[in-house]
Structure formats: structure tokens, C-alpha cells
PyMOL Python script that loads the backbone (N, CA, C, O; Angstrom):
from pymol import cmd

cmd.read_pdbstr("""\
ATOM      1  N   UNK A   1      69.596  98.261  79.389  1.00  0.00           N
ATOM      2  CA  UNK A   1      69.815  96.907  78.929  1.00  0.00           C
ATOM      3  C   UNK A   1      70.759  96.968  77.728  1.00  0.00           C
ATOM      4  O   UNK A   1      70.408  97.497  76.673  1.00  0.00           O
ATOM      5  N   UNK A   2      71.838  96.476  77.887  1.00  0.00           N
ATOM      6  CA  UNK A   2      72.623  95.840  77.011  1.00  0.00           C
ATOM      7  C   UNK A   2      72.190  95.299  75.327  1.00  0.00           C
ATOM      8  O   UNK A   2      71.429  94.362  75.568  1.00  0.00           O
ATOM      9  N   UNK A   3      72.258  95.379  74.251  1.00  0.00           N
ATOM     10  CA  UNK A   3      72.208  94.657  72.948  1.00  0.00           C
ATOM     11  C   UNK A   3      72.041  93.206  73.191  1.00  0.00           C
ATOM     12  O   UNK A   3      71.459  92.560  72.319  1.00  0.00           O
ATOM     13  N   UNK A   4      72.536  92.509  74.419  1.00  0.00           N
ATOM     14  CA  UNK A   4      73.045  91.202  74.034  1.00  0.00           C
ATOM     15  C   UNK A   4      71.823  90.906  75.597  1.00  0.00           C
ATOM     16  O   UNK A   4      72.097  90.250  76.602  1.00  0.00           O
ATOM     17  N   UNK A   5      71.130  91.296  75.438  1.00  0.00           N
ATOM     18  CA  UNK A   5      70.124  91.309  76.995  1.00  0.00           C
ATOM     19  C   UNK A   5      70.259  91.390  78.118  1.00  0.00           C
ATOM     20  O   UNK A   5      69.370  91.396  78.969  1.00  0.00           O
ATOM     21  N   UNK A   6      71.837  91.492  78.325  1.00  0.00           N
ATOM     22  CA  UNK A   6      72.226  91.816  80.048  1.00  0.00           C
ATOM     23  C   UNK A   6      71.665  93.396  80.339  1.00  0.00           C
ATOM     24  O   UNK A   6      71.705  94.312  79.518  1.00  0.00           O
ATOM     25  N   UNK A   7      71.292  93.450  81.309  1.00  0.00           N
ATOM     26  CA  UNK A   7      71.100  94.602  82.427  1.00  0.00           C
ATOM     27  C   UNK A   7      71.646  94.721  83.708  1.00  0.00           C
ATOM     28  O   UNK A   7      71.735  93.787  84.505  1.00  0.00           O
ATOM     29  N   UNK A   8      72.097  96.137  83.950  1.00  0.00           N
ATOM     30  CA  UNK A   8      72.377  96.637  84.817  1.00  0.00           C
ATOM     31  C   UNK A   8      71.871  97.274  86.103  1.00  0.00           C
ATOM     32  O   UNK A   8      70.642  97.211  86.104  1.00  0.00           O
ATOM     33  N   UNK A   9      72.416  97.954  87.367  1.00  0.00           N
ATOM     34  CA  UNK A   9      71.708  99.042  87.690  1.00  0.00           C
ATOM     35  C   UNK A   9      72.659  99.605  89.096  1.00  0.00           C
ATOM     36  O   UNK A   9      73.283  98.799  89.787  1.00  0.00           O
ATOM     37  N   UNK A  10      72.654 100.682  89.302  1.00  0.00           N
ATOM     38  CA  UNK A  10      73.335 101.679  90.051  1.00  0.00           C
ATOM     39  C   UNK A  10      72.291 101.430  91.433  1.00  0.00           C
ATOM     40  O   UNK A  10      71.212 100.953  91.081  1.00  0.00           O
ATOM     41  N   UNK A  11      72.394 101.635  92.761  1.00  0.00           N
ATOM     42  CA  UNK A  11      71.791 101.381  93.833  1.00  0.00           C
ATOM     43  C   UNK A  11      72.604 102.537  94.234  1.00  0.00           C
ATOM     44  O   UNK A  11      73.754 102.695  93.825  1.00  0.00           O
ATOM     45  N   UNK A  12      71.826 103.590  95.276  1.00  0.00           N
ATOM     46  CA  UNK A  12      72.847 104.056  96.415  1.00  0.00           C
ATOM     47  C   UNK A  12      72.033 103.704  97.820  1.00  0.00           C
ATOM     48  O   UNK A  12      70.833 103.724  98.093  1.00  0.00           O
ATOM     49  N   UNK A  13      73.033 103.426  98.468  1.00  0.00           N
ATOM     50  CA  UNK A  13      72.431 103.071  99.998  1.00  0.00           C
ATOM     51  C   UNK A  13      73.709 103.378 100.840  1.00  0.00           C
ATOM     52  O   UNK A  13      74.807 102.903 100.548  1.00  0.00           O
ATOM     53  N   UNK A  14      73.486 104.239 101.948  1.00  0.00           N
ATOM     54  CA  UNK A  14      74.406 103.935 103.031  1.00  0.00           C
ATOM     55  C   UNK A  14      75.504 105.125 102.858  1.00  0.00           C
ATOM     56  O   UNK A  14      76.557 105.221 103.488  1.00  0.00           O
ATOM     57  N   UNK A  15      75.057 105.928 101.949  1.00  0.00           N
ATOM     58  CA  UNK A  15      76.468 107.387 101.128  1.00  0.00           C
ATOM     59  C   UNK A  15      77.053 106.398 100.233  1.00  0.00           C
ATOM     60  O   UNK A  15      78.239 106.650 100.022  1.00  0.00           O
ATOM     61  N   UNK A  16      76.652 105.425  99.672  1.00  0.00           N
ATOM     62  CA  UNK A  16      77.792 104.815  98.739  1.00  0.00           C
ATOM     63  C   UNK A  16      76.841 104.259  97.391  1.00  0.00           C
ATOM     64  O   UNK A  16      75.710 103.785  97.496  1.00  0.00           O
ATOM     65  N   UNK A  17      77.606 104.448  96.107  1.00  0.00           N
ATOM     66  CA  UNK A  17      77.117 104.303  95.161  1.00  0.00           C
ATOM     67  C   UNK A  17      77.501 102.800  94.675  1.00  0.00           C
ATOM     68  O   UNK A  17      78.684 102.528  94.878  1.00  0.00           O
ATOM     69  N   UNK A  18      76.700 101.736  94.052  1.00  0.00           N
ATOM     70  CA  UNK A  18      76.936 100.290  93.876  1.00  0.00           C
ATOM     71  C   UNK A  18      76.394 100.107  92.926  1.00  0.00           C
ATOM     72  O   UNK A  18      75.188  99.958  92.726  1.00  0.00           O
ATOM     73  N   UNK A  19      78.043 100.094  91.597  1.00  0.00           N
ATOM     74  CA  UNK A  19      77.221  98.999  90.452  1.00  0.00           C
ATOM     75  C   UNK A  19      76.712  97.301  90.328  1.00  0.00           C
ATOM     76  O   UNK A  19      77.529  96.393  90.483  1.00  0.00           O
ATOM     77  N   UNK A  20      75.755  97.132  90.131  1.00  0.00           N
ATOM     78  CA  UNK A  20      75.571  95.775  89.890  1.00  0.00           C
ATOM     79  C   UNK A  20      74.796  95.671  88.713  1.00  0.00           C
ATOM     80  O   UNK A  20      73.974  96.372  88.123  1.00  0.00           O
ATOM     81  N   UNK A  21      75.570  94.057  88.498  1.00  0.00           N
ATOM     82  CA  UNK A  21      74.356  93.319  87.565  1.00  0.00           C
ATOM     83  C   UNK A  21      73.577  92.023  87.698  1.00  0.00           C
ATOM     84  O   UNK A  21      73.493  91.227  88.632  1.00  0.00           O
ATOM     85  N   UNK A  22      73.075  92.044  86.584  1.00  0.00           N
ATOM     86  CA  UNK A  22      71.412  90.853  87.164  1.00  0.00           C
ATOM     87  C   UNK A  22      72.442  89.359  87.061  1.00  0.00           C
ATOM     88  O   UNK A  22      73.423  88.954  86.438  1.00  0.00           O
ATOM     89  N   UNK A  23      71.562  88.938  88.023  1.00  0.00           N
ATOM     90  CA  UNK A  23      71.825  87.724  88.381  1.00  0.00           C
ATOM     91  C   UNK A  23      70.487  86.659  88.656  1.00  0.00           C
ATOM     92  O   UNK A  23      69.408  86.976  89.156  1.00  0.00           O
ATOM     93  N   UNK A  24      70.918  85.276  88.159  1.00  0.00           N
ATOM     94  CA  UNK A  24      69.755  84.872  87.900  1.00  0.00           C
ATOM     95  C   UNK A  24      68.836  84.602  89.334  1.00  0.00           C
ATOM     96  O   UNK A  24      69.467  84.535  90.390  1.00  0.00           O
ATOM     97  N   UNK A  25      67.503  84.464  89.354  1.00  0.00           N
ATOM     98  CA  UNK A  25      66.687  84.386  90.656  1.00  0.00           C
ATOM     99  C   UNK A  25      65.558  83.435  89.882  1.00  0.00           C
ATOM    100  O   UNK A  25      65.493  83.212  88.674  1.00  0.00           O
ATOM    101  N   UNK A  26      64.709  82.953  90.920  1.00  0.00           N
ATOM    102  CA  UNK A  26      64.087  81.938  90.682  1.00  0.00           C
ATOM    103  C   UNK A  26      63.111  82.646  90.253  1.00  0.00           C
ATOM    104  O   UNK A  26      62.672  82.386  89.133  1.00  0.00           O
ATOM    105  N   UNK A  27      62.519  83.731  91.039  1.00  0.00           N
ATOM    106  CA  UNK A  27      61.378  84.791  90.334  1.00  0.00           C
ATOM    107  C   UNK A  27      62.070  86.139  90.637  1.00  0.00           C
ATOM    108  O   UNK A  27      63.038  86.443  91.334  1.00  0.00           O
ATOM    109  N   UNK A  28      61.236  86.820  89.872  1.00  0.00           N
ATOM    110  CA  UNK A  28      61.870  88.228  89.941  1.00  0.00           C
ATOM    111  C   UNK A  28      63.093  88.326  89.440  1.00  0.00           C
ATOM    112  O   UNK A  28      63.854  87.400  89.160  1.00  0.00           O
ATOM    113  N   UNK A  29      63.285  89.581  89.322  1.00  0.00           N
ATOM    114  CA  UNK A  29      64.779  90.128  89.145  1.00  0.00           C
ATOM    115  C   UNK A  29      65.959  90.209  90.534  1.00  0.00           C
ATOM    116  O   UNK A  29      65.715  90.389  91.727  1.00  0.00           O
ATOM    117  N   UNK A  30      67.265  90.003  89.846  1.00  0.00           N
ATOM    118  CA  UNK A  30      68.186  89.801  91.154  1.00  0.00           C
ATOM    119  C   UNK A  30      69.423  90.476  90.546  1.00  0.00           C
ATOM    120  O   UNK A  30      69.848  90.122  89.446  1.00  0.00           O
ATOM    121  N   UNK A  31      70.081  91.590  91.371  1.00  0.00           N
ATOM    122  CA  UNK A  31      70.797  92.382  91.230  1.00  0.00           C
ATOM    123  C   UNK A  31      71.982  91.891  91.992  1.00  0.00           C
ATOM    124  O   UNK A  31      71.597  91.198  92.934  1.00  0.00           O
ATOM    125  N   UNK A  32      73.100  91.979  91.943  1.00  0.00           N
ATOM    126  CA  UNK A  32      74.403  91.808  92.966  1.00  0.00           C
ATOM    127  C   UNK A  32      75.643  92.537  92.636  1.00  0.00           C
ATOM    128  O   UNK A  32      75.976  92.576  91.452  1.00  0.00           O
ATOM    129  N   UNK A  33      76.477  93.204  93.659  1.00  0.00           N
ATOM    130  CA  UNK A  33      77.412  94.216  93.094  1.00  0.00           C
ATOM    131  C   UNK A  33      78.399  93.998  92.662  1.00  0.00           C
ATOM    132  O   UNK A  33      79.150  93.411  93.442  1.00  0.00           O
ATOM    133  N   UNK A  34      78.941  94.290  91.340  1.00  0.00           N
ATOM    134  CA  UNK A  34      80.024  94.205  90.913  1.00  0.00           C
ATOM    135  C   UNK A  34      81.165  93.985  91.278  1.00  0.00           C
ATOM    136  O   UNK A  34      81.908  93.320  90.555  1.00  0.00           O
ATOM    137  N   UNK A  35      81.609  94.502  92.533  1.00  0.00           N
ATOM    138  CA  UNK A  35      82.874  94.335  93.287  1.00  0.00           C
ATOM    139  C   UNK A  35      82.416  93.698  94.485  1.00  0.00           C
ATOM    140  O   UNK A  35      81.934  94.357  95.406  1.00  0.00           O
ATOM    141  N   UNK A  36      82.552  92.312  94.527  1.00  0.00           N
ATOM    142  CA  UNK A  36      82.359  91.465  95.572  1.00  0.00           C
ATOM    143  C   UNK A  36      82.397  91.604  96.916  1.00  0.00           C
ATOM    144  O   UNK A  36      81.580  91.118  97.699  1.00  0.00           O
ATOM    145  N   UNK A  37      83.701  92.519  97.296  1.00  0.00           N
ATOM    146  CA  UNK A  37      84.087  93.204  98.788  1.00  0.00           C
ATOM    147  C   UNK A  37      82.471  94.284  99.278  1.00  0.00           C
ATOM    148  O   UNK A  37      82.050  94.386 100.430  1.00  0.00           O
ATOM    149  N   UNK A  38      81.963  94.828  98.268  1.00  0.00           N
ATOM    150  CA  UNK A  38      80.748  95.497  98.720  1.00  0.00           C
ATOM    151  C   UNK A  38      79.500  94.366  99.354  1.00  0.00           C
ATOM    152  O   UNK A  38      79.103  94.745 100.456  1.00  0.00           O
ATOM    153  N   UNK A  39      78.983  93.373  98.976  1.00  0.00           N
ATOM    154  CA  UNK A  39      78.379  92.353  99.190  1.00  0.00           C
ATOM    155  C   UNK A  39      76.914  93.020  98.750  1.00  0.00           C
ATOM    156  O   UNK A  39      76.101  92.432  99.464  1.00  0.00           O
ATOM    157  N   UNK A  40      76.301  93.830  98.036  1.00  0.00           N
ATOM    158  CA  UNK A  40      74.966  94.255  98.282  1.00  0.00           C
ATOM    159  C   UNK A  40      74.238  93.101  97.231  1.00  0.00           C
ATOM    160  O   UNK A  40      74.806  92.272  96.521  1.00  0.00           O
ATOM    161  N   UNK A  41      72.866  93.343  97.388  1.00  0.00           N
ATOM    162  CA  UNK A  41      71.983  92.175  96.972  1.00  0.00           C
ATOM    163  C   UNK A  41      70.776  92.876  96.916  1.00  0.00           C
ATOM    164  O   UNK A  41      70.293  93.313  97.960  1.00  0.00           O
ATOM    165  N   UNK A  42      69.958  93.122  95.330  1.00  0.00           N
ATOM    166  CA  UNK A  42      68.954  93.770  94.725  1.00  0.00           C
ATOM    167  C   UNK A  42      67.850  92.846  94.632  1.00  0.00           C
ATOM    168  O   UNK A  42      67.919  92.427  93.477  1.00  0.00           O
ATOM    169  N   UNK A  43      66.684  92.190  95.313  1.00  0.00           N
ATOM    170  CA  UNK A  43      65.795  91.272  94.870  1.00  0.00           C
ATOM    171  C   UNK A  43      64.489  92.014  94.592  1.00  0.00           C
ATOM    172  O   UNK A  43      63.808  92.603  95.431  1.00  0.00           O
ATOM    173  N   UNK A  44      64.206  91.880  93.081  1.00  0.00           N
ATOM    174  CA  UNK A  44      62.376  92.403  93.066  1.00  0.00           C
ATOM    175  C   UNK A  44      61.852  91.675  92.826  1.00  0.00           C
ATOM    176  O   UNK A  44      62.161  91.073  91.798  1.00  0.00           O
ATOM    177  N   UNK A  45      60.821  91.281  93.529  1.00  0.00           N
ATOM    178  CA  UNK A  45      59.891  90.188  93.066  1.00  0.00           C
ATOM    179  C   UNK A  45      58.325  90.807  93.738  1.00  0.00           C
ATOM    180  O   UNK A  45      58.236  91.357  94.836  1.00  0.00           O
ATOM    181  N   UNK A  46      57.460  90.624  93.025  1.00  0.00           N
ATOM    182  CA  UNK A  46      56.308  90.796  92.989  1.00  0.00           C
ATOM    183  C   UNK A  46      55.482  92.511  93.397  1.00  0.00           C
ATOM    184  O   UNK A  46      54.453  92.795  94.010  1.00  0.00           O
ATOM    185  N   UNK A  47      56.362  93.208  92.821  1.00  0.00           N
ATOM    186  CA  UNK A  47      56.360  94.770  92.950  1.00  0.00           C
ATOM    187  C   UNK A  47      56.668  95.286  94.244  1.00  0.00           C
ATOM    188  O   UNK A  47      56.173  96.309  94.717  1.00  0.00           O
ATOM    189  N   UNK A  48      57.777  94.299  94.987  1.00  0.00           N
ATOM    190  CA  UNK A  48      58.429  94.648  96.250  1.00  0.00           C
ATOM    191  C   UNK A  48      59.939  94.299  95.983  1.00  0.00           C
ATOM    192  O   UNK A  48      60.355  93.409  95.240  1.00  0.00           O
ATOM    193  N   UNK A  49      60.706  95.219  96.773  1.00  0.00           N
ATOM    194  CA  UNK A  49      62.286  95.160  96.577  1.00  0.00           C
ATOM    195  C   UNK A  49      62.960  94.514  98.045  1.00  0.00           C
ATOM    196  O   UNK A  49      62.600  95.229  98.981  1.00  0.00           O
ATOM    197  N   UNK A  50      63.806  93.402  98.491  1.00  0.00           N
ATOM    198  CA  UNK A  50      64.839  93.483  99.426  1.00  0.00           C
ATOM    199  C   UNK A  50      66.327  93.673  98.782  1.00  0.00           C
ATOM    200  O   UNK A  50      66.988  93.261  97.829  1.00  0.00           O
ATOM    201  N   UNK A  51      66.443  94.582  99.934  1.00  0.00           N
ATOM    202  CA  UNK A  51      68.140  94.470  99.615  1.00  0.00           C
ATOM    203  C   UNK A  51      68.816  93.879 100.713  1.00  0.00           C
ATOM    204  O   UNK A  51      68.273  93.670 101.799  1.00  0.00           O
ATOM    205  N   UNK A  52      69.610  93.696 100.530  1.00  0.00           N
ATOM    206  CA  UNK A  52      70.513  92.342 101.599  1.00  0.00           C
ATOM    207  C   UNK A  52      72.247  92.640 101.433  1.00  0.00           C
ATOM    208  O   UNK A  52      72.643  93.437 100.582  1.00  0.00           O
ATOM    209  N   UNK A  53      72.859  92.170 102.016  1.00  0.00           N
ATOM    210  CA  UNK A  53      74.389  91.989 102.522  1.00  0.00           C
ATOM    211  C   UNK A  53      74.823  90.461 102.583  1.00  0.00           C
ATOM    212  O   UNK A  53      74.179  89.582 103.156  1.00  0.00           O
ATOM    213  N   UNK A  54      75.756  90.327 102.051  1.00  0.00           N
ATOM    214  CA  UNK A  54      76.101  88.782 102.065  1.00  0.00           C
ATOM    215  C   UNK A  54      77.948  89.387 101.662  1.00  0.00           C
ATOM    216  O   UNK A  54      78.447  90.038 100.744  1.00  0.00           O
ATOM    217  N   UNK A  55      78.445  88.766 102.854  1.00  0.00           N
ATOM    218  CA  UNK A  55      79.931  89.196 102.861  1.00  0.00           C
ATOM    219  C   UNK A  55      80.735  88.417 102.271  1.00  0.00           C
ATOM    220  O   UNK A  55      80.457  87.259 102.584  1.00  0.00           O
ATOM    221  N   UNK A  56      81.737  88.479 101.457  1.00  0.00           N
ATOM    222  CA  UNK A  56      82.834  87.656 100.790  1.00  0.00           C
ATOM    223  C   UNK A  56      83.334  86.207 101.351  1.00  0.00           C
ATOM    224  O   UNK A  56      84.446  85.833 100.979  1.00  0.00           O
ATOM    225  N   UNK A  57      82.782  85.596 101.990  1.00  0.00           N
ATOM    226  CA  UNK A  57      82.929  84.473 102.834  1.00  0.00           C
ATOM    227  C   UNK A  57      81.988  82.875 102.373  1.00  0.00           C
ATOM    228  O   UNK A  57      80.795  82.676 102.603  1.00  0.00           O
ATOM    229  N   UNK A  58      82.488  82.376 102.018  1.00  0.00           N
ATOM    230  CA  UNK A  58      81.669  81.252 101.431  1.00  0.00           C
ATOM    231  C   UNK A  58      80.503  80.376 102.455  1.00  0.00           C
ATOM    232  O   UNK A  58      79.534  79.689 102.133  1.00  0.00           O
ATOM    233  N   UNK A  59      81.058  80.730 103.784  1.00  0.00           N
ATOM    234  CA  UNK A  59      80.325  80.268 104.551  1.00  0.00           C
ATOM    235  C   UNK A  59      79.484  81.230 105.522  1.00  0.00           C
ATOM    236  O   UNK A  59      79.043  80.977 106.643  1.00  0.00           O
ATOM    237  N   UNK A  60      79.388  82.438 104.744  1.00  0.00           N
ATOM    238  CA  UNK A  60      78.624  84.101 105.127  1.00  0.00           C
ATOM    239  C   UNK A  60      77.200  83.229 104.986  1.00  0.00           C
ATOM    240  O   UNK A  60      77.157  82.149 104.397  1.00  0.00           O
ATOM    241  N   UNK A  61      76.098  83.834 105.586  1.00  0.00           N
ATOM    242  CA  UNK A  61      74.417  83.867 105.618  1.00  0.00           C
ATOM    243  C   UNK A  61      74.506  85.352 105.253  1.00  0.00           C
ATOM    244  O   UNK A  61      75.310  86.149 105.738  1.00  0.00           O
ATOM    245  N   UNK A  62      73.326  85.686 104.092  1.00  0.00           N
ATOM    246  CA  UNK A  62      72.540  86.734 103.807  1.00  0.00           C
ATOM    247  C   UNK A  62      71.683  87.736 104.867  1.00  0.00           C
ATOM    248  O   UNK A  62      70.503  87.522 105.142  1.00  0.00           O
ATOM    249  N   UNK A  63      72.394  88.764 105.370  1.00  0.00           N
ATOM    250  CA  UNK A  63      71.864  89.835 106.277  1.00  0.00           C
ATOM    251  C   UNK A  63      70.922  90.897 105.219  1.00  0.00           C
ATOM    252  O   UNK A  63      71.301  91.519 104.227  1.00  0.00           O
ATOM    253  N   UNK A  64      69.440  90.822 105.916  1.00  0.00           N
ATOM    254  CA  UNK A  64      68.841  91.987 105.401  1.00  0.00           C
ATOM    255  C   UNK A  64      68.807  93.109 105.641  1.00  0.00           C
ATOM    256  O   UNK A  64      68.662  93.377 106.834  1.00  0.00           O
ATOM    257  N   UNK A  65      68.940  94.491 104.481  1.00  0.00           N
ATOM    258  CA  UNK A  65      69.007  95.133 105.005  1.00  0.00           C
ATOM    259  C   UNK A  65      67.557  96.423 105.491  1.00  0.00           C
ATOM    260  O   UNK A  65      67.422  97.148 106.477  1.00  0.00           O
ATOM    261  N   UNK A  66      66.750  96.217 104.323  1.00  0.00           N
ATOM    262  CA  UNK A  66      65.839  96.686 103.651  1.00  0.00           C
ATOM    263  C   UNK A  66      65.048  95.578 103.084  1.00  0.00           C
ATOM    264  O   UNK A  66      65.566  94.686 102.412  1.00  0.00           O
ATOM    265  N   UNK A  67      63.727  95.642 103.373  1.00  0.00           N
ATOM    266  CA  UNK A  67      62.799  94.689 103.233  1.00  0.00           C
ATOM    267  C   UNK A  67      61.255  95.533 102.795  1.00  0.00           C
ATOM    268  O   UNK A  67      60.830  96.625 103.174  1.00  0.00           O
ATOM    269  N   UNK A  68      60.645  94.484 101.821  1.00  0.00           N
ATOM    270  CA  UNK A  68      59.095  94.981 101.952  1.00  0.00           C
ATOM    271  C   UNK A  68      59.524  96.685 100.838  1.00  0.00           C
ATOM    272  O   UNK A  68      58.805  97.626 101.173  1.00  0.00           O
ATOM    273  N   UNK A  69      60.148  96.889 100.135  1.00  0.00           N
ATOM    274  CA  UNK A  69      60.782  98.311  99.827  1.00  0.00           C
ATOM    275  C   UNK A  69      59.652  98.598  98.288  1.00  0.00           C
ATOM    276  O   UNK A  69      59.893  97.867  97.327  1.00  0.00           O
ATOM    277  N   UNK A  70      58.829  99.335  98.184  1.00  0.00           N
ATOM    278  CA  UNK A  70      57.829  99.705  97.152  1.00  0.00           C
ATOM    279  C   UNK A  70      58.153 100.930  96.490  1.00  0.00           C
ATOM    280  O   UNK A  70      58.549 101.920  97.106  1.00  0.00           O
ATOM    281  N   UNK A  71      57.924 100.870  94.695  1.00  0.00           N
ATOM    282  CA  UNK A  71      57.998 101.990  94.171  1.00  0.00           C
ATOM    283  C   UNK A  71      57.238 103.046  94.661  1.00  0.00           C
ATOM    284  O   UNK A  71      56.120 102.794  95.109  1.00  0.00           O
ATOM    285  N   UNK A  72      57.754 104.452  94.648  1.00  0.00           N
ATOM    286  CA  UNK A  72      57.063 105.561  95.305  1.00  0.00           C
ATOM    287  C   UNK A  72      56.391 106.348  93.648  1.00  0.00           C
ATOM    288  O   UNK A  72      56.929 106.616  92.574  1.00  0.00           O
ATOM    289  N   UNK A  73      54.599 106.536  94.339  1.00  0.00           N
ATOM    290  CA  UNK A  73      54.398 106.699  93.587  1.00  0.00           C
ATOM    291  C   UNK A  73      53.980 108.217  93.381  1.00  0.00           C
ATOM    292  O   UNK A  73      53.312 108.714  94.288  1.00  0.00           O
ATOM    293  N   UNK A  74      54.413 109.279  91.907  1.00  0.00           N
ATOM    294  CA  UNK A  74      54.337 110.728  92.150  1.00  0.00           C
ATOM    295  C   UNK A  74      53.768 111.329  92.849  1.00  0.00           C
ATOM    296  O   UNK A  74      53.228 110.530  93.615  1.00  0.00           O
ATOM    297  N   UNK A  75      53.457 112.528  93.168  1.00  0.00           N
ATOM    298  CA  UNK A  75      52.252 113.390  93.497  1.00  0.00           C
ATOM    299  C   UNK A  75      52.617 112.519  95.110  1.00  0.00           C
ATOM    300  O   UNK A  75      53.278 113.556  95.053  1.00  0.00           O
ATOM    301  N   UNK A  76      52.795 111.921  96.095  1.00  0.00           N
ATOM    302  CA  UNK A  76      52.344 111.278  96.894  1.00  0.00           C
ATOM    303  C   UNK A  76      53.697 111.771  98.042  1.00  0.00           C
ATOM    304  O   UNK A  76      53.726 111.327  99.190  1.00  0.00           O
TER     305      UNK A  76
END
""", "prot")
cmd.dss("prot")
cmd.show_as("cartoon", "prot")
cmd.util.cbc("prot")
cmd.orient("prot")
């Protein structure tokens, strides 16, 4: 986290590494990638993660890609 309260976060999915930052969500935290042409989409809400695809197109719908996604916990 940033001084000024923005946060970040690095994702890899797919062999490819994706910076994004938070973006606002109604609950939870919401991630989206920095370079628009990537389209990825970080949602945590309620100690579950989706990630999603939404392509450069104003009239694109949100493809999931990863759903239901839970922290892994040690030892396990």
C-alpha cells in the first residue's frame, strides 16, 4: 500500500505476469490490470477470489475465468 492509500498487486495466471490496481467494488476488494489490452479482473469478497476477463470493448460482457478461488492454507 501506497502512503496516499492506494494498493496494488501482481497476479500471474496463464505464464503471464499482471500488474493491477484496486478499483472501487461495492464489497470487497477489486483489482484490474494496468494495461487495458490484458483485460484481467481481481474480485475478493468474502474470503473468496474471482478472476475474470473483460476485453477492451465497451460493449464486451465479463468472462470468468476462475471462480470460488480460496486462500491455501500451510501445512495442507
Amino acid at each position: 500500500m501506497l502512503d496516499d492509500g492506494r494498493s496494488f498487486a501482481a497476479l500471474y495466471h496463464d505464464g503471464r505476469l499482471s500488474l493491477m490496481r484496486e478499483w472501487p467494488a461495492a464489497s470487497g476488494l477489486r483489482y484490474v490490470s494496468l494495461d487495458e489490452q490484458v483485460g484481467l479482473r481481481w474480485h475478493i469478497s468474502g474470503g473468496r477470489g474471482r478472476l475474470s476477463f473483460l476485453a477492451a470493448d465497451h460493449t464486451a460482457a465479463p468472462i470468468t475465468l476462475l471462480s470460488e478461488c480460496r486462500p491455501l492454507t500451510p501445512g495442507r
